[in-house]
C-alpha positions as CSV (number, residue, x, y, z in Angstrom):
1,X,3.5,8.6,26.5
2,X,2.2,11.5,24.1
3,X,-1.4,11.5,22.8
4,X,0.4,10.5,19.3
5,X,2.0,7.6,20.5
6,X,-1.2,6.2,22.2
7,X,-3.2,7.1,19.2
8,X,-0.6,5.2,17.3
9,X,-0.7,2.3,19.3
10,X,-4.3,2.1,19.0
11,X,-4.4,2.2,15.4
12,X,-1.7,-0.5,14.7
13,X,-3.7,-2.6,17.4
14,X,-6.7,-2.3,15.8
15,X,-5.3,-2.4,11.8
16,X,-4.2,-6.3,12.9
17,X,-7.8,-7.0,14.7
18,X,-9.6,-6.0,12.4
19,X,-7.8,-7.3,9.4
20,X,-7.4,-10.5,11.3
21,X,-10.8,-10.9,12.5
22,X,-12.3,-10.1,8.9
23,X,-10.5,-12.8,7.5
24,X,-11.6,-15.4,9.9
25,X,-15.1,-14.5,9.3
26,X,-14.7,-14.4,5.4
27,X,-12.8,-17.1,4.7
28,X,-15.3,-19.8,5.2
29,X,-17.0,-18.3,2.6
30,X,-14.1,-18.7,-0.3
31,X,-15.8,-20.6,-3.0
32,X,-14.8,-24.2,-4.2
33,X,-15.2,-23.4,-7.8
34,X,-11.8,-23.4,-10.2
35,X,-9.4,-21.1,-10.6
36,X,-10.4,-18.3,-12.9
37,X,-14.6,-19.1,-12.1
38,X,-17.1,-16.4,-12.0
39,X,-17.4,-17.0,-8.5
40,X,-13.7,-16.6,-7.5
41,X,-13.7,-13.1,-8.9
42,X,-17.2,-12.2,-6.9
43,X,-15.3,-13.4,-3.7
44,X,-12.1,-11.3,-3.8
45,X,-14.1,-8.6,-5.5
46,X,-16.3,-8.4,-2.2
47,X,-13.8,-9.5,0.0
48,X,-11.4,-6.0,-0.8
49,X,-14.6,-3.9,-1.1
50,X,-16.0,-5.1,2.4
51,X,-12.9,-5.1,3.9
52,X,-12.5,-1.1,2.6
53,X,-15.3,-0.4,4.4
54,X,-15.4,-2.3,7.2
55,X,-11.9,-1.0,7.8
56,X,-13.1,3.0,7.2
57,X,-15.9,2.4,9.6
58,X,-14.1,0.5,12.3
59,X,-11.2,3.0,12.3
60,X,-14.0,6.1,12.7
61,X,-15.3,4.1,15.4
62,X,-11.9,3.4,17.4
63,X,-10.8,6.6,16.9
64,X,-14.1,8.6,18.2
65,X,-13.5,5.5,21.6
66,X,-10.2,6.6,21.7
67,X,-10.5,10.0,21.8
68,X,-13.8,10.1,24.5
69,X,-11.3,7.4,26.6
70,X,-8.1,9.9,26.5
71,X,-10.2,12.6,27.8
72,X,-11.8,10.4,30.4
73,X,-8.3,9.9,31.6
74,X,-6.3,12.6,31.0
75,X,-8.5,15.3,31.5
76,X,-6.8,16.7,28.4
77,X,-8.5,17.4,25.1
78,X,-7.0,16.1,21.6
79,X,-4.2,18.4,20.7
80,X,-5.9,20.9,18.1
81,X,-3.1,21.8,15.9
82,X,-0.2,19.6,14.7
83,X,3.2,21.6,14.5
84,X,6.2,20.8,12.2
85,X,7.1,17.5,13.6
86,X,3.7,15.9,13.7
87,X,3.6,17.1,10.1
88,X,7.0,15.7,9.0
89,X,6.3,12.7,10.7
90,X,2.5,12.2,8.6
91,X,4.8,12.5,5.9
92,X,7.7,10.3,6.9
93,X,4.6,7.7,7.2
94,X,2.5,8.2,4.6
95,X,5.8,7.8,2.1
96,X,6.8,4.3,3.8
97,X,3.4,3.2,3.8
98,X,2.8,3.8,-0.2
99,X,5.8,2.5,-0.8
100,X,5.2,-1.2,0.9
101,X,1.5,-0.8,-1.1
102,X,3.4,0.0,-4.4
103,X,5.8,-2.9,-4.1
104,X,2.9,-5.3,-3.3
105,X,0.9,-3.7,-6.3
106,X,4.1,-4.5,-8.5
107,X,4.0,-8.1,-6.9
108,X,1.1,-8.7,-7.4
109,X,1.0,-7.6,-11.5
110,X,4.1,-10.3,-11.3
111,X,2.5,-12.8,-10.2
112,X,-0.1,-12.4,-12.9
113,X,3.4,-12.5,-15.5
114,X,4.9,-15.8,-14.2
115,X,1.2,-17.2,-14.7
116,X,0.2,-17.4,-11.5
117,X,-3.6,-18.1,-10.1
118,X,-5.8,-14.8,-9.7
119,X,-6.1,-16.0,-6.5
120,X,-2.4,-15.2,-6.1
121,X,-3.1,-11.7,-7.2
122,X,-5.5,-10.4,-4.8
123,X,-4.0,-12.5,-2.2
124,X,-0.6,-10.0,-2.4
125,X,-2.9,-7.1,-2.7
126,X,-5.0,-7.4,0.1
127,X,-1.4,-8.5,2.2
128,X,0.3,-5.3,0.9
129,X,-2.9,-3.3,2.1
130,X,-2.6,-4.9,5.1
131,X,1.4,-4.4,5.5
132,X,1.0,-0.8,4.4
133,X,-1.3,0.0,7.1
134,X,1.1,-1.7,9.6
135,X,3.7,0.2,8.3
136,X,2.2,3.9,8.3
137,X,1.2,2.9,12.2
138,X,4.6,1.2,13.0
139,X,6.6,4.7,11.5
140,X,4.2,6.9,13.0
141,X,5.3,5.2,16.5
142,X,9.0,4.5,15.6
143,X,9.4,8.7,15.0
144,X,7.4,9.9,17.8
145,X,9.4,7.5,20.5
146,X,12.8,7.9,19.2
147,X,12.6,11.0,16.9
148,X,13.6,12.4,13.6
């Protein structure tokens, strides 16, 4: 296996922990309040802004563990450049990944037509995130085992 396809392993590996174990720790905490309280809004407010950050700081800290683990191994060192393909396939990624985060985006604003709960709303949001992530990590791997 290529350094990308490890590395992309390792990132959709840790995109589903981390999501996963963040809602099991925050979910206790949703409030018991009604539907469009003060209180509701503070929780998904924090809970998307947390989860932003706990995400940006786990995925630092994988990757630096990643990398000091592949050199361990390998005895190789991180490739320094990416050529074409790596570059096509960033794209390739980055494009299916926005567009699953779009279409949740355009969910969620539906939901909010049809009169659902606010709740609803940030429910799809935070699940598009979530799915978009998945899918940059899933593409990423898809291209680099079976190609363009």
């Amino acid at each position: 296996m290529t350094y990308q396809e490890k590395k992309s392993i390792v990132s959709l590996i840790s995109v589903i922990l981390i999501f996963g174990f963040f809602c099991l720790y925050m979910y206790p905490q949703h409030p018991e309040g009604g539907l469009q309280s003060t209180e509701t809004f503070r929780y998904w407010g924090s809970f998307v802004l947390v989860l932003t950050l706990v995400s940006i700081a786990a995925h630092i800290v994988i990757s630096i563990i990643f990398n000091i683990l592949f050199r361990i191994t390998t005895r190789e060192k991180e490739p320094a450049f990416a050529d074409e393909l790596d570059k096509f396939i960033e794209l390739k990624a980055h494009r299916n990944s926005f567009f699953v985060f779009i279409l949740g985006f355009l969910f969620a604003m539906g939901s909010l037509v049809i009169y659902q709960p606010s709740q609803a709303m940030f429910m799809i949001l935070i699940a598009s995130g979530f799915l978009s992530d998945v899918t940059g990590s899933v593409t990423k791997l898809y291209h680099y085992r079976k190609g363009i």
